[in-house]
N, C-alpha and C positions, 0 to 999 in steps of 0.2 A: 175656448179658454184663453188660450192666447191671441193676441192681435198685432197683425204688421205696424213697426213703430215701437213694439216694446222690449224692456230689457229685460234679458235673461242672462242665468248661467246654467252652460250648456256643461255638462262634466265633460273633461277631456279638450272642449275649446275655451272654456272661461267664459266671461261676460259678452253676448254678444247682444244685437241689437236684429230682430227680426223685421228684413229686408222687405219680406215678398212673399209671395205664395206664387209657385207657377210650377206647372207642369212640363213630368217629363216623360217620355217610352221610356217602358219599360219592358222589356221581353217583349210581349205581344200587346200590351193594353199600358193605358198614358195611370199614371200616379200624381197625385200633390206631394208638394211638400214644400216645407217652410226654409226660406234662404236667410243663415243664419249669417251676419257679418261680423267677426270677434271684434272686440271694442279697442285692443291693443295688437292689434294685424289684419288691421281693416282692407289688406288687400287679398284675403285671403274670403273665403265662402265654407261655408259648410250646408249641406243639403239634408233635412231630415223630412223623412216621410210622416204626411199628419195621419197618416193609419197605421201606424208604429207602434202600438203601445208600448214597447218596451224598451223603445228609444227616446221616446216623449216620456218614459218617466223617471230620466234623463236630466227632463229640462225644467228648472223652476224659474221662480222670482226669486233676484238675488237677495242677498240680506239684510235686514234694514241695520241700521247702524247702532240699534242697541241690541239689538240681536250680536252683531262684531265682538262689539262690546262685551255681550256678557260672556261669549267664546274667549276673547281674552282673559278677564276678570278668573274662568272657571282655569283656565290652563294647568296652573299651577299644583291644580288640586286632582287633577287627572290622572289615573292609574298609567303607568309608563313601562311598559316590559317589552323584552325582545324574543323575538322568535328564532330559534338557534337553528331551524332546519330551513337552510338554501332557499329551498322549491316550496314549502310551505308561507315563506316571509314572500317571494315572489309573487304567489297567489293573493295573499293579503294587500301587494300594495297595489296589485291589480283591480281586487276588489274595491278596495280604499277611492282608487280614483275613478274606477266606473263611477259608483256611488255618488263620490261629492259630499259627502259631509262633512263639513268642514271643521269641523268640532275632532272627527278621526284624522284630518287630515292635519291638524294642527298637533294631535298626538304623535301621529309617525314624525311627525318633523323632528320632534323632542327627543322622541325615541333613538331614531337615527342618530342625532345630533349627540344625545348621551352617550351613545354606542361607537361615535367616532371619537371623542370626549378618551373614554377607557382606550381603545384603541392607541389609538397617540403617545399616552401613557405608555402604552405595553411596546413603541417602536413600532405600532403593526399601523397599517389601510383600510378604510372601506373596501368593498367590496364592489366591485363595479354597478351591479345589480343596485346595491345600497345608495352609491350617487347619483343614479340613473330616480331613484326613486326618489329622493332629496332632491334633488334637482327640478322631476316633477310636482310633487306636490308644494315645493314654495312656488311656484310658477302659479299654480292653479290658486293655492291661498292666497296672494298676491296681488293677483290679476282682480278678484273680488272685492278683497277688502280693498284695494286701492281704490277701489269707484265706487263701493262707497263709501270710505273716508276723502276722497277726494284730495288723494297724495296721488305721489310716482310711486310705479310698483316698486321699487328699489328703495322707497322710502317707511315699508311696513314694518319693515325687522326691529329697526330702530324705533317706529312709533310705538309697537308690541311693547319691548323691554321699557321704552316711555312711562306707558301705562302702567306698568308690573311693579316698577321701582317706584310710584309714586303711591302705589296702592296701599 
């Protein structure tokens, strides 16, 4: 399914670019796996096992730019609630960013963002947890749509509300 040479987005590393195939010991007996180079920390590696299934389904084809598109376009219209329990919201943004879908991930952004929005209001903080997850998940949306919009990751937020306002 996949071929060394291509691009993916791997949830948790962003867009990488599959390096290599090579083996490694493992315990007692050698495994493949595919050597993953992130597109925006190309010094780094990531190793996934091609016998994984459940780390390979993980890994897709990133999104083509009307696909971005119509994630943007939908945002607005997107049900947007907050999860009031701690340990439950923690799970969620755990699951959120295993997953990868970026359609969810661009909801907890909102979410969050709304949530610190009232917050502020009221003199109060995020939550650490809450930043920690805001922090990731623009990182991970970011890292995507910037390759392919073919901007600087630091240049989505502003391209987003671009869109939104001119809609």
């Amino acid at each position: 399914m996949f071929q060394i040479g291509d691009t993916v987005f791997y949830s948790g590393s962003g867009v990488c670019r599959i390096d290599s195939v090579t083996s490694r010991e493992f315990g007692d007996s050698m495994k493949d796996y595919y050597v993953l180079i992130p597109v925006h920390a190309p010094e780094s590696a990531v190793y996934l096992p091609v016998d994984n299934a459940k780390l390979l389904s993980r890994m897709r084809f990133p999104l083509s730019k009307d696909e971005v598109m119509r994630l943007i376009h939908t945002m607005p219209k997107r049900a947007c609630s907050w999860i009031t329990d701690e340990n439950r919201r923690k799970q969620e943004y755990q699951r959120i960013l295993r997953e990868g879908d970026q359609g969810e991930i661009m909801v907890t952004i909102h979410s969050i963002f709304v949530h610190q929005k009232e917050l502020k209001n009221a003199g109060r903080k995020l939550h650490q947890c809450d930043e920690r997850a805001f922090r990731e998940c623009q990182r991970v949306l970011n890292d995507e749509f910037s390759h392919v919009l073919h901007i600087r990751p630091d240049e989505v937020a502003d391209y987003i509300e671009g869109v939104l306002e001119g809609a």
